[in-house]
N, C-alpha and C positions, 0 to 999 in steps of 0.2 A: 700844808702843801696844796691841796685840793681847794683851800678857801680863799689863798690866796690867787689862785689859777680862777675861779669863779666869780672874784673880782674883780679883775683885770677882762673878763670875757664880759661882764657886766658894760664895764666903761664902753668898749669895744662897743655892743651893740647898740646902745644909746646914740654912737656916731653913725652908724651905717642903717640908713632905709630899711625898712623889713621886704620892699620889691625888689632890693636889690643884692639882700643873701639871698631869696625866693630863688633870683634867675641862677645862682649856684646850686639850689635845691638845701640850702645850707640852714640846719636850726640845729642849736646848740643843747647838750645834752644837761639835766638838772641834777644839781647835789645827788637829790636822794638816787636817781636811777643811775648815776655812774656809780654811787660805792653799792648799787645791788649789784650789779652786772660784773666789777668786781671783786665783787664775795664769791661768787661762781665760779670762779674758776680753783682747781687744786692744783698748788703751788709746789713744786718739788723742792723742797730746800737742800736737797744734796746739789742739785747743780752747780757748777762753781760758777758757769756765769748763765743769765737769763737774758733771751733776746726775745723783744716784744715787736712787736708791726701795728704800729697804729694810721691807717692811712684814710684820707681825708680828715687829719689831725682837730680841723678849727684851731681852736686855741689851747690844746692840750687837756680838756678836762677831763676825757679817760685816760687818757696817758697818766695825770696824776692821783688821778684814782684808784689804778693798779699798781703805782707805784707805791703808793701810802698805806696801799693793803700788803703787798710783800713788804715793807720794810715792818711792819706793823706786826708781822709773822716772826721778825727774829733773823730774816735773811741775812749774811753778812758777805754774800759774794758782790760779782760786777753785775750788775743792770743795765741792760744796751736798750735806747729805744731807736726806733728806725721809724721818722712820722713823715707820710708824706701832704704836703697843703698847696695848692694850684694857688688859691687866690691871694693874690700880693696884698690886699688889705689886710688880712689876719695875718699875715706871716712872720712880722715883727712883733706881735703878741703872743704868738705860739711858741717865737724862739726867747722870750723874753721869762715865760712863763719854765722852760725847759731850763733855761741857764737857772733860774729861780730850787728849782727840783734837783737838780745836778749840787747844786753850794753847801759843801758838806755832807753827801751824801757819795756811794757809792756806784754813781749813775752818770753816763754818757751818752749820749745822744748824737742823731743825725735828722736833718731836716732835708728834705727831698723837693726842691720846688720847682714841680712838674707835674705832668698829665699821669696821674697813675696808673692807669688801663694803658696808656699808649708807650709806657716807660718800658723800654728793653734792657733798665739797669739789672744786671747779676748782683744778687743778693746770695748769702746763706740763707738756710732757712731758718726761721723763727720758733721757739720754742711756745709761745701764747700770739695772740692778735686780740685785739679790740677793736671795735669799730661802730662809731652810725656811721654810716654810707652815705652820699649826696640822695634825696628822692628826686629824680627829674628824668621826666619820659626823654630818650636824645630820637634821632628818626635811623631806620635800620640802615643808613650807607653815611653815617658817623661814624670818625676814625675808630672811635671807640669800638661800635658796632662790629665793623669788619676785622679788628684785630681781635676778637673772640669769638668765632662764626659756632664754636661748636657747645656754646648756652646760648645762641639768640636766636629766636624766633620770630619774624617781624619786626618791630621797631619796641627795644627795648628798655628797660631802666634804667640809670646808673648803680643803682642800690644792687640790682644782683649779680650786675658785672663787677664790684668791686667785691662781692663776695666769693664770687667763683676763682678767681684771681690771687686771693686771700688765702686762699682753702689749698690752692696748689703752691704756696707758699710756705705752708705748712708744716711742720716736720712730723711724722708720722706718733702715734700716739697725745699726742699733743691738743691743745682747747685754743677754741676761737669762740669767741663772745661777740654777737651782734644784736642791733636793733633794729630794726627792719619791720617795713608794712605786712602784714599778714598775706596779701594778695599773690605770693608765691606757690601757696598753699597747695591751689590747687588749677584746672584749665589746660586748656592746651599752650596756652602763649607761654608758659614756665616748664613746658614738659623738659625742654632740650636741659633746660637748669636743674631743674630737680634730680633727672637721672643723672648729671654730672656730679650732682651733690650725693645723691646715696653710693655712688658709685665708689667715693672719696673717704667718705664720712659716715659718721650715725648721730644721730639726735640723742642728748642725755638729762637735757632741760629746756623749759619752754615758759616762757613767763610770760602770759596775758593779762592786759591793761581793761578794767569791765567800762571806764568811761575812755575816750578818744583825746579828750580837748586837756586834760591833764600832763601826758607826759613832758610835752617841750612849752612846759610854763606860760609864756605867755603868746607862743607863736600861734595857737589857735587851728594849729593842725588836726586836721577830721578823719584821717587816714585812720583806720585800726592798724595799731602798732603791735608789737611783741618784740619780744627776747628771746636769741636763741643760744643753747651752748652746744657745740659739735666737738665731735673727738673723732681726729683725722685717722681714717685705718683706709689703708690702700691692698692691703696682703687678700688675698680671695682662697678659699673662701674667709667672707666677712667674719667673724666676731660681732653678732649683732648683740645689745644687753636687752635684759627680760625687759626691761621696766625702762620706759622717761618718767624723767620727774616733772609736775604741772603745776606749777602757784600760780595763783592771780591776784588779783588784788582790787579793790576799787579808790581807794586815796593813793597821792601821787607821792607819800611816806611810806608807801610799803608797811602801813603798822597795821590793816587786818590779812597779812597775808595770808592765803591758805593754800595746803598743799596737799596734790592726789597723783598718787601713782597709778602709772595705766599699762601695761604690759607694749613691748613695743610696736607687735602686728599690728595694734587694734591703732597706734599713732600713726604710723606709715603702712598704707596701703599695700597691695600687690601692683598698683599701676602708679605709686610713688605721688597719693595726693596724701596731705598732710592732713591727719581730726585731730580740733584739737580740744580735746575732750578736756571739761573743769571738772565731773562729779561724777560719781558711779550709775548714776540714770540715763546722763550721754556714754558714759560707757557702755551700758545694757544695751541701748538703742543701735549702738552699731553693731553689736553680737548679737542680736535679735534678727536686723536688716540682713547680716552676712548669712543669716540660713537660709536666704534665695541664691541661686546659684545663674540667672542669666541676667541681662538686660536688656533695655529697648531695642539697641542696635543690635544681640543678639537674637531678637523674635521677629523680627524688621518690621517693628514699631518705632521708627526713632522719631525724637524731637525735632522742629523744625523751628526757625524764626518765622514770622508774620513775612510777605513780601513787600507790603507797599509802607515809601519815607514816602514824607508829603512834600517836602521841598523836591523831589525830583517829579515827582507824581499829578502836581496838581491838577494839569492840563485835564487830566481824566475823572478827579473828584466830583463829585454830584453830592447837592444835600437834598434834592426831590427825584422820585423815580423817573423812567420813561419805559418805552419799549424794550432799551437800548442798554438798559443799568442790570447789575448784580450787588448784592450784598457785599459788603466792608467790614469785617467783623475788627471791633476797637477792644480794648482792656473795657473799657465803660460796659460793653452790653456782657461782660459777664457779671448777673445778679443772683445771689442763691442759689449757686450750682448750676444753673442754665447761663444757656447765652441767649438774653430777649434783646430780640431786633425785630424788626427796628425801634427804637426810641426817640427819635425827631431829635436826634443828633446831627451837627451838620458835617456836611460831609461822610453820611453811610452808606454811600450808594460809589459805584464805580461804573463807568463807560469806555470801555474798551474789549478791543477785541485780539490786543497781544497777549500771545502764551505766556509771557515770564509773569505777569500781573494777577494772571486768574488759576483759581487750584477747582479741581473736580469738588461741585456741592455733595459732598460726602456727609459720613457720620466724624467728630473729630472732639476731641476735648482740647479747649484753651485756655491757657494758663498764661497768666500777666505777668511780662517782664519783670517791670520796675515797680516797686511797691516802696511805703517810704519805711524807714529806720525804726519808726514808734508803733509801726503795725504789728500786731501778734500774731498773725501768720504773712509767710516768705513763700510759701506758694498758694495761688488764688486762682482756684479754675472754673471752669463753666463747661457744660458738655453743651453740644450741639449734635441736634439728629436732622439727617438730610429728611425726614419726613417732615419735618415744622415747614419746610419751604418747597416742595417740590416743581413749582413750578420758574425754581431757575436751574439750568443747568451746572452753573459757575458760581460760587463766588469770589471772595478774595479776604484776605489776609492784613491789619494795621503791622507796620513793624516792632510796636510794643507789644502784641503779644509772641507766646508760642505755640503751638498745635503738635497734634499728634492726629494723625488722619487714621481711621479705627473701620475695621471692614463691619463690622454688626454694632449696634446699640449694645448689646452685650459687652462687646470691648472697650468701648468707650467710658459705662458704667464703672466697671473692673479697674479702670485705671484710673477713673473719679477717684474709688475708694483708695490707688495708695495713696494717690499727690493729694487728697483733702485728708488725710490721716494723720492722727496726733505725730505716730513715730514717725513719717517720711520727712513731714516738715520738719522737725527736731530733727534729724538726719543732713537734710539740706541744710539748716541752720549751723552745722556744727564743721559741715564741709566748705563754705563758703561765707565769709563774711560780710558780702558786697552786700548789698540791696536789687542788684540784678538776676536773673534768674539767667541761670548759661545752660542754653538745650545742650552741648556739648556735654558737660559735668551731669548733666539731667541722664542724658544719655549711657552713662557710665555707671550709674545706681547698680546694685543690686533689684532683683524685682521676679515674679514667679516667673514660672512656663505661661505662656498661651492658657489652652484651657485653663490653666487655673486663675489666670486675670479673668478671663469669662466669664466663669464660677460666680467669681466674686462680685460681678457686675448682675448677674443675673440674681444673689440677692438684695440686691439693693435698689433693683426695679421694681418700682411702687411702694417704696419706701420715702420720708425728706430725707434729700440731699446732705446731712448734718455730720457735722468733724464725729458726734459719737456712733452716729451707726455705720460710720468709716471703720471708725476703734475697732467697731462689736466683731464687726464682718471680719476684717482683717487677722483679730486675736486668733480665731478660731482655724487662722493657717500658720501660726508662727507656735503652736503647741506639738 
């Protein structure tokens, strides 16, 4: 059933562009990860009939992957699928592939060919769903957008609106299996999603992919992907279970699977960001971090972005001083835990004399947005002390870094040691998989009191700058 569907999806995409299922967000799911996704799910065999929802179908290959797994079970009731596919290119292969699954079997189907976020068709609800979702940014006053205003945030995915959609589709007790980028995880642009989704739901498995470029064969997708399985409880209070289950894997066979159970708290947050923890060392590291009890925005220390984009900015860049210039502080002049500037870099210098551009020459630590994918540390800071420069009043800020503006040397030290520290980065690594650093998510950390960042800056004054005597300092506050 499934090889034949895989076939036929084969053919299928040999004729159509790879730019032009792109503009659908559309990449077809493989052998092995549609029969993972549905081995996941548990299959009631008393029901006399099973309705499934597969919507943004493609060509049916989860469809006949859950199909082939219940029948494969012993099933011997009705199978109803309900697939919904927009794009009129696949939809003769989806329905050809379904008539295929249906012949001699106990299984009937409907094909839905329309907008499925924008569809007001009444349905029952569904006892399972499966789904890859379209990945495609749409802009926030897309029909789509405005017909789900209470998960969007700004200008949203496809991929989360068809899951939130999904999930209220749902019939209570019941599994939905999806596959989806990880970037839901965690942010504010998913907050309105997430809390609709814990609201709904609980997390009971999570499957993480360790390379990118594997899961959709040969589409060449860089996105971090995962697997999710949810069991719909809407009754309050929740029913939350102790434990998600966590495999990962690094071949795109799924043959060295491995799997770690993590207690639920420690998976879903109290502010509903998702960890998502592979081994019991990211485990420890977030019950470790959880025995601080404030954060930045709670000690009002928060993170900030850089101010100056250079395309809006240029008019005012300088690569030699004057009277007239202040410092530009770039990701580049953080070296070795300081920030040296200048380094006859061009464009270091700033001339102007507008407030939005220039921040008080303070004491601050900066920490580099974007770092790349093979680097071994995710956060990269530099401290800066308003005495290295004192004879500018101002400087100012590149938009790839971030800062934290520190009233003493002391503070600034103190917060070297968490963000250069073995556990924070392993922390931030585990909460975010971008390569960006989000002051927002930064901001949200766990992290000590005031004096005790101080403390901890004041040992490390006149000490190198080095990830271990971050460790040393630090150990000796998490005991």
């Amino acid at each position: 059933m499934l090889e034949r569907t895989l076939q036929s999806t084969k053919a299928f995409v040999e004729t159509i562009p790879k730019a032009e299922r792109k503009a659908y967000g559309q990449f077809f799911t493989t052998q092995k990860t549609a029969r993972f996704m549905a081995s996941l799910f548990q299959i009631d065999l008393s029901l006399p009939q099973i309705r499934i929802l597969d919507a943004g179908a493609g060509t049916g290959v989860l469809s006949a992957a859950l199909a082939e797994k219940i029948l494969q079970l012993g099933y011997t009731g009705k199978i109803h699928f309900v697939c919904y596919e927009s794009d009129k290119n696949v939809l003769p292969v989806l329905i050809s592939n379904l008539k295929a699954m249906s012949h001699g079997n106990n299984i009937t189907f409907e094909v839905c060919h329309e907008n499925y976020l924008t569809s007001h068709k009444r349905e029952d609800l569904f006892d399972y769903i499966i789904g890859n979702p379209p990945y495609k940014k749409i802009g926030k006053s897309a029909p789509e957008a405005l017909n789900m205003p209470h998960v969007c945030y700004g200008a949203p995915n496809l991929y989360f609106l068809f899951w939130a959609k999904a999930l209220a589709s749902l019939k209570d007790g019941m599994e939905l299996v999806y596959i989806v980028p990880r970037s839901w995880t965690s942010g504010a642009y998913f907050a309105k999603f997430r809390d609709y989704l814990f609201e709904h739901s609980t997390i009971s498995h999570i499957h993480l992919f360790d390379s990118r470029n594997k899961v959709f064969g040969e589409d060449n997708i860089l996105q971090e992907t995962m697997i999710v399985k949810l069991r719909k409880c809407s009754e309050h209070p929740k029913l939350i279970p102790d434990e998600v289950v966590i495999t990962s894997s690094s071949n795109s066979d799924f043959s060295d699977l491995r799997t770690f159970s993590v207690p639920y708290h420690i998976v879903v947050a109290n502010n509903h960001y998702v960890f998502l923890v592979k081994d019991e060392y990211e485990a420890q590291t977030l019950k470790q971090i959880s025995h601080f009890n404030h954060t930045l925005a709670s000690i009002a220390c928060p993170m900030k972005t850089g101010l100056i984009v250079d395309y809006r900015t240029r008019a005012v860049l300088r690569s030699q001083p004057s009277d007239n210039t202040f410092p530009l502080l770039y990701s580049q002049h953080i070296q070795n835990g300081r920030v040296e500037w200048p380094i006859g870099k061009a464009d270091e210098y700033i001339c102007t004399d507008r407030p939005g551009l220039l921040q008080e020459n303070a004491n601050y630590l900066i920490v580099k947005r974007l770092t790349a994918k093979e680097e071994r540390r995710r956060l990269q800071c530099g401290i800066y002390l308003q005495s290295d420069h004192t004879e500018f009043k101002f400087l100012s800020t590149h938009n790839k870094v971030n800062f934290i503006q520190c009233d003493t040397p002391e503070l600034a030290y103190g917060l070297y040691v968490l963000l250069n520290s073995t556990l924070y980065d392993t922390y931030y690594r585990i909460l975010n998989g971008s390569t960006q650093v989000n002051s927002n998510e930064i901001n949200q950390m766990p992290v000590p009191d005031l004096p005790t960042i101080k403390a901890m800056g004041a040992q490390l004054m006149g000490k190198e700058l080095t990830e271990s005597n971050c460790n040393k300092i630090l150990e000796q506050w998490l005991n």
